[in-house]
ROKE-825181 format. One record per residue (C-alpha): residue in one letter; residue number from 1; x negated, y, z negated. Coordinates in steps of 0.1 Angstrom, whole numbers, plus 5000, padded with zeros to 4 digits. Layout:
BEGIN
[A,NUM,[X,Y,Z]]
...
This chain:
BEGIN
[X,1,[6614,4378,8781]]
[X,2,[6603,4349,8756]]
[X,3,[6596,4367,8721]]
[X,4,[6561,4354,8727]]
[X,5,[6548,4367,8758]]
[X,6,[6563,4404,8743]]
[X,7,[6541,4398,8714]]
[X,8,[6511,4389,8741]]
[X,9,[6517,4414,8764]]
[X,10,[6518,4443,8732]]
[X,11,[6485,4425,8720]]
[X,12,[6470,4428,8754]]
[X,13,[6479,4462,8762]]
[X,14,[6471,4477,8723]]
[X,15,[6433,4458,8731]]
[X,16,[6430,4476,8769]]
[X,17,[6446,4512,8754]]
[X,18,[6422,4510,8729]]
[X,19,[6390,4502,8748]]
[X,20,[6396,4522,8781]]
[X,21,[6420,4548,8768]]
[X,22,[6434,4551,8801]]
[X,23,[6470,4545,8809]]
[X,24,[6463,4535,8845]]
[X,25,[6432,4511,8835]]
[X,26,[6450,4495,8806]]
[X,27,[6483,4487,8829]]
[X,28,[6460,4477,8858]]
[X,29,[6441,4455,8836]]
[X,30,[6466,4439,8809]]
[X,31,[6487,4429,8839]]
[X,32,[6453,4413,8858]]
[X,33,[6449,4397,8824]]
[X,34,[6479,4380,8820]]
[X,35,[6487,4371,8855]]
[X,36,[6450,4355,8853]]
[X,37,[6437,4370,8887]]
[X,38,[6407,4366,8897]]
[X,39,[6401,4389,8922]]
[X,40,[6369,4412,8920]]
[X,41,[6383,4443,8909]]
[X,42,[6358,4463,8887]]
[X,43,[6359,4489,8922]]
[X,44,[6392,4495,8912]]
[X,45,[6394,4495,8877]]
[X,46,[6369,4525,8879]]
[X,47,[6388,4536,8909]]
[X,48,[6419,4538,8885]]
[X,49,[6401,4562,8860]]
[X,50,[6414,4598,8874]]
[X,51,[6449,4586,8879]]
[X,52,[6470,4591,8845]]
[X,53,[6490,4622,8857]]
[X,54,[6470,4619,8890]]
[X,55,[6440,4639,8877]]
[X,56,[6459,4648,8845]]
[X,57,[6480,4672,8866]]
[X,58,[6510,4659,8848]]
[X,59,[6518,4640,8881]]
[X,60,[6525,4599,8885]]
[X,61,[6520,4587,8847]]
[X,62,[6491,4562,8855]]
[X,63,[6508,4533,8840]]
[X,64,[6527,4532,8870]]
[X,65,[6499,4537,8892]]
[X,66,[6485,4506,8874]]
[X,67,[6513,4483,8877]]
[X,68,[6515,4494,8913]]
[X,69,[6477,4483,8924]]
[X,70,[6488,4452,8910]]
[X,71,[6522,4447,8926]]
[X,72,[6498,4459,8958]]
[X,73,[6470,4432,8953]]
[X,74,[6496,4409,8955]]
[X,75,[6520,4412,8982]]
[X,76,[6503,4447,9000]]
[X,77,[6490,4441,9035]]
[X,78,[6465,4457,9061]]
[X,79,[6487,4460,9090]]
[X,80,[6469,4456,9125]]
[X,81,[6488,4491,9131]]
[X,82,[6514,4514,9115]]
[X,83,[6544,4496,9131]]
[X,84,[6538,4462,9115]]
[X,85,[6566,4451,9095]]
[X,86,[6564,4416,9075]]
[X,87,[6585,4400,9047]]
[X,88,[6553,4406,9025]]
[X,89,[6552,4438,9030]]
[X,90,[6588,4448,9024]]
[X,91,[6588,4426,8990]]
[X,92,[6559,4445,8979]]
[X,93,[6582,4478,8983]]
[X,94,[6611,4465,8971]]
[X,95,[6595,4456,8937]]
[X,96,[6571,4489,8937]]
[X,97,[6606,4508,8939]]
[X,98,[6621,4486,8914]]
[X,99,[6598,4495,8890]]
[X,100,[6597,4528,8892]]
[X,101,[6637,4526,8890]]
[X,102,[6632,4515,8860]]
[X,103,[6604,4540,8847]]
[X,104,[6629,4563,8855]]
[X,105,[6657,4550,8838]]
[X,106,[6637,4542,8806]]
[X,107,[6619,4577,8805]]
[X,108,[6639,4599,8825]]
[X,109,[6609,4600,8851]]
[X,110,[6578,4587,8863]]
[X,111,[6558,4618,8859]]
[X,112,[6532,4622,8834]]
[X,113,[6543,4657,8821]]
[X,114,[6583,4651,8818]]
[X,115,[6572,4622,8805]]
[X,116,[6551,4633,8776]]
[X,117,[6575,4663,8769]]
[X,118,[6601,4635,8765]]
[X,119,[6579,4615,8739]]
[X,120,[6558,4646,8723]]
[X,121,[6583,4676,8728]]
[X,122,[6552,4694,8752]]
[X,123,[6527,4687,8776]]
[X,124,[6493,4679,8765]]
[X,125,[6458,4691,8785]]
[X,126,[6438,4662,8775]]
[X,127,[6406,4677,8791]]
[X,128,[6413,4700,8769]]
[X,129,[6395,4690,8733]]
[X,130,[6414,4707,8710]]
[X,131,[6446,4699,8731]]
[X,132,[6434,4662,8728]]
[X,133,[6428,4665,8689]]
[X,134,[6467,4678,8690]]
[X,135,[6484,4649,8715]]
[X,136,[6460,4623,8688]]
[X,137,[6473,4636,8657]]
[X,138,[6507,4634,8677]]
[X,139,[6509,4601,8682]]
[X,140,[6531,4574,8661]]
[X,141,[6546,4540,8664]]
[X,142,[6574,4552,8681]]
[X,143,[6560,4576,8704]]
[X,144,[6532,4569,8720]]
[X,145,[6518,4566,8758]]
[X,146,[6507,4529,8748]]
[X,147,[6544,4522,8746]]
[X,148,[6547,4538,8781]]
[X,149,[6519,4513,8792]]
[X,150,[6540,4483,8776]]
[X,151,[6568,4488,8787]]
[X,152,[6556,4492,8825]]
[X,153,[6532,4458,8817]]
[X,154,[6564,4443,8807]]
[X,155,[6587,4455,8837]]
[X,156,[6560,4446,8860]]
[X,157,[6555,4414,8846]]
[X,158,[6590,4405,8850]]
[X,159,[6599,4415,8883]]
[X,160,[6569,4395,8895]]
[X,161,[6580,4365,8874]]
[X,162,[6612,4371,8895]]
[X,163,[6594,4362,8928]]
């Protein structure tokens, strides 16, 4: 990846981080963003909210699930019924899996809370306030879920270029 579409894509997602502070909204919509569609998606953007660690149960990290409505919107389909295969479909799967591959390999897993114990050293209950006050004040450069969120931007971003 070109040194300046890292640099937009880090931009893009610091901007999204910062005003939704939602992992799955900020990957859903820095990768909307930058792949300029146009599609009305406000219904999912709020749809997105309860999904970092699926209802902050420490499940899916909701950068994934971000990338994945995306990688969805573009190559899912409504099958006429649960036996229709299509080329569209299996290339939607293929890079869905792909990406979480590589979630995996970055991170260890795609799961919220292995993933946070991996960055932070513990699991975080952000509805919890003083627990939130503790993951805030934990937070650095280095080590932060906004880097989670770039680097699935970036990975989604170029397996779709890859299309």
């Amino acid at each position: 990846m070109d040194s300046r579409i890292n640099k937009e894509i880090d931009s893009i997602v610091e901007s999204k981080m910062t005003q939704y502070g939602n992992c799955a909204q900020a990957s859903f919509s820095s990768l909307k963003e930058l792949l300029k569609l146009e599609e009305e998606s406000q219904y999912l953007l709020k749809a997105l909210y309860p999904f970092p660690g699926i209802g902050m149960t420490f499940g899916t990290c909701g950068a994934v699930s971000g990338s994945l409505c995306i990688i969805g919107m573009l190559y899912g389909i409504i099958p006429q019924n649960y036996q229709e295969k299509s080329e569209k479909a299996a290339k939607c799967m293929s890079i869905a899996r792909k990406l979480c591959s590589k979630i995996e390999q970055e991170y260890g897993s795609k799961e919220c809370g292995e993933i946070m114990t991996k960055l932070y050293g513990k699991r975080f209950d952000l509805l919890d306030n003083e627990e939130m006050k503790a993951f805030l004040d934990a937070n650095t450069s280095d080590s932060n879920c906004t880097n989670v969120v770039k680097f699935a931007v970036k990975t989604t971003f170029n397996l779709l270029s890859e299309e």
